[in-house]
Structures are given as structure tokens and as C-alpha cells.
Kinemage of the C-alpha trace (Angstrom):
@kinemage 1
@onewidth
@group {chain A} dominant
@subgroup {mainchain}
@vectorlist {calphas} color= white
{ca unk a 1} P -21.852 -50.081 3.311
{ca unk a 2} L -25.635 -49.456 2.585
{ca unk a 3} L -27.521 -52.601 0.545
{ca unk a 4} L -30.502 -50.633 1.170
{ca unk a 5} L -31.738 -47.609 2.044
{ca unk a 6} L -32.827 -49.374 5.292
{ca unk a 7} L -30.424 -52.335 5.758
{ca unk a 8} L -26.518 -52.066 5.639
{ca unk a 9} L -24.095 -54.912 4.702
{ca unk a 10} L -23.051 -55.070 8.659
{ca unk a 11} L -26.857 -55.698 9.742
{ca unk a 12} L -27.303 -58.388 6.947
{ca unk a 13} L -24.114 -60.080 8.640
{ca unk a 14} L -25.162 -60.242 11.624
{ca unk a 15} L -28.716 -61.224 11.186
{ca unk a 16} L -27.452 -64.408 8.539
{ca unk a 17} L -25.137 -65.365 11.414
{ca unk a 18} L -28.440 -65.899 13.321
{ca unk a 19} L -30.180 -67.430 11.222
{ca unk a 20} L -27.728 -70.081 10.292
{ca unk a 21} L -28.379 -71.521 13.314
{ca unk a 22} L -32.135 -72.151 13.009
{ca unk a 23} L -32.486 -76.019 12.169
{ca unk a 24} L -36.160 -75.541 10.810
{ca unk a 25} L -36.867 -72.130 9.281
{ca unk a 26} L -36.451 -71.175 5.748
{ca unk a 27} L -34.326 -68.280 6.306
{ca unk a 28} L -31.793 -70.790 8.135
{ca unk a 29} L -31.897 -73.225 5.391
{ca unk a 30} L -31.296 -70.142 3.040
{ca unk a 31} L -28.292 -68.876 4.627
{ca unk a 32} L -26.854 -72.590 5.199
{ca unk a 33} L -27.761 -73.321 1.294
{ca unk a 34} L -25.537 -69.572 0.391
{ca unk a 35} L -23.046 -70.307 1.838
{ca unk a 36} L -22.363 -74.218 0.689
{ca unk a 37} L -19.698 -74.796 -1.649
{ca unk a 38} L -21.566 -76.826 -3.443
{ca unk a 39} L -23.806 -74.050 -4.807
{ca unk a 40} L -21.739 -72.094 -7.683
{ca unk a 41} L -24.754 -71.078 -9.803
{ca unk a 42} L -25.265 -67.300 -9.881
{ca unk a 43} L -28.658 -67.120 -10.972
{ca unk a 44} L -29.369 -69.118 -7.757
{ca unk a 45} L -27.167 -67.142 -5.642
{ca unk a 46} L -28.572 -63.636 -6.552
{ca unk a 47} L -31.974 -65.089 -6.191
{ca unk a 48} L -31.029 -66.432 -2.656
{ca unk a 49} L -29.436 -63.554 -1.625
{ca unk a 50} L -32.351 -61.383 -2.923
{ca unk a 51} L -34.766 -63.266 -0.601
{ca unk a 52} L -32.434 -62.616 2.445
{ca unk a 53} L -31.885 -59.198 2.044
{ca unk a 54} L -35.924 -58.873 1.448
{ca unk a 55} L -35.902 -61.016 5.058
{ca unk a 56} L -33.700 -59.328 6.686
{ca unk a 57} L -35.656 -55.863 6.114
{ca unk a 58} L -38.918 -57.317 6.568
{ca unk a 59} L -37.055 -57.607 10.282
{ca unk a 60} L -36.027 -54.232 10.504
């Protein structure tokens, strides 16, 4: 399923998955901070997910 022209919802999976794992990066922090159950504010979300999906192209 295409986010992008240039980045599909598979891709952005797989590269969060990654990320997670990286301790001292802000992309890792990002993804760890998405997916927290602690975070249930949408205009937060959307502007978290927003910079991931710009990340995750930026790697493409």
C-alpha cells in the first residue's frame, strides 16, 4: 500500500523496526515514542509519524 509515491507502508515497517533499536538517534527515539501507550494525542502522532515517513524517504 503506497504512503508515497516513493515509499510504501511495507518499507516504512521495516525501516521503523530498525530504527527502534537505535539507543541514541532521533529517528529511534521517534519510533520508540509512536509506538508508547502512553502517547494518545493525535496531533502528536500525525506529527511524529509525518517526520518518519519524511525519514524514511530521505533514506530511499
Amino acid at each position: 500500500m503506497p504512503i508515497t509515491q516513493t515509499l510504501d507502508l511495507e518499507t516504512l515497517v521495516t525501516r521503523m523496526n530498525e530504527w527502534a533499536s537505535e539507543t541514541d538517534t532521533k529517528r529511534g527515539r521517534l519510533v520508540r515514542v509512536f509506538r508508547s501507550p502512553k502517547t494518545n494525542r493525535h496531533d502528536l502522532q500525525a506529527a511524529r509519524l509525518l517526520l518518519l515517513i519524511q525519514e524514511a524517504e530521505a533514506c530511499a
